[in-house]
N, C-alpha and C positions, 0 to 999 in steps of 0.2 A: 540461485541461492543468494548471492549480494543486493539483487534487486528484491527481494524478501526482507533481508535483512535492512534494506535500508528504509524501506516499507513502516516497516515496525519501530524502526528507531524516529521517521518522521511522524508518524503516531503517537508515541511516548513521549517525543516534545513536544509536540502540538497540545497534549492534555496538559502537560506543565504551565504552558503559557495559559490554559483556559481555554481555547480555540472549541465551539461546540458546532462550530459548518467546516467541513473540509471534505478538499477533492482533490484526490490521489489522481496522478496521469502516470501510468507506467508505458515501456515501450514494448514488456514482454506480453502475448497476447493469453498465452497461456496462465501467468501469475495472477493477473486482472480477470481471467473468468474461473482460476481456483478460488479467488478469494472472493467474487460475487457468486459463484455457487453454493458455497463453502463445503469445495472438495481439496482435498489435499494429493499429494503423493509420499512416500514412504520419506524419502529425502527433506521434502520441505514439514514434513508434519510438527514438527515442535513448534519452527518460525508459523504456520497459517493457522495455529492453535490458538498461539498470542493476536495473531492479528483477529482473529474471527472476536477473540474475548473483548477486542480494545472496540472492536468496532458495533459488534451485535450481543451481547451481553446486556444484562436490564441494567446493570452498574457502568458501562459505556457513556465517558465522557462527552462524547460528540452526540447532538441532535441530529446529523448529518452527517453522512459520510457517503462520497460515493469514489469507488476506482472505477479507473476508466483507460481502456487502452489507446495510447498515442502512438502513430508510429512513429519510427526515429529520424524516418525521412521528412516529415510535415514537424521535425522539432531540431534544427538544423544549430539553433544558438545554442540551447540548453545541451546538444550532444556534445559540440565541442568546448562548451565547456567544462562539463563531465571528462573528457577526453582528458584538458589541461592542468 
């Protein structure tokens, strides 16, 4: 749910700043192939509502978007400093 949410919130800033290429690296394997499917689950359905909109909508700010799963172990700086 937080990696969702923070999903969406780096999306919404990313169209503020103008950004029209962007590439999500999430660690959850599952959120990264909900939202290139564009399937949801009951829980995250609001948050992968907005994300599908920002991202595959013909009103979709980005040229480009692509998520993509990293694991956490191959992302060892960005973890802990998440962690901190």
């Amino acid at each position: 749910m937080a990696e969702a949410l923070a999903i969406r919130e780096a999306l919404l800033h990313a169209a503020s700043l103008s950004f029209s290429h962007i590439c999500l690296r999430t660690d959850s394997q599952v959120l990264a192939r909900a939202i290139n499917r564009k399937s949801s689950t009951m829980e995250l359905f609001g948050i992968l509502s907005d994300i599908d909109s920002l991202i595959f909508s013909s009103s979709s700010p980005f040229v480009s978007c692509v998520v993509i799963f990293f694991p956490r172990l191959a992302n060892g700086p960005a973890d802990l400093l998440a962690k901190a």
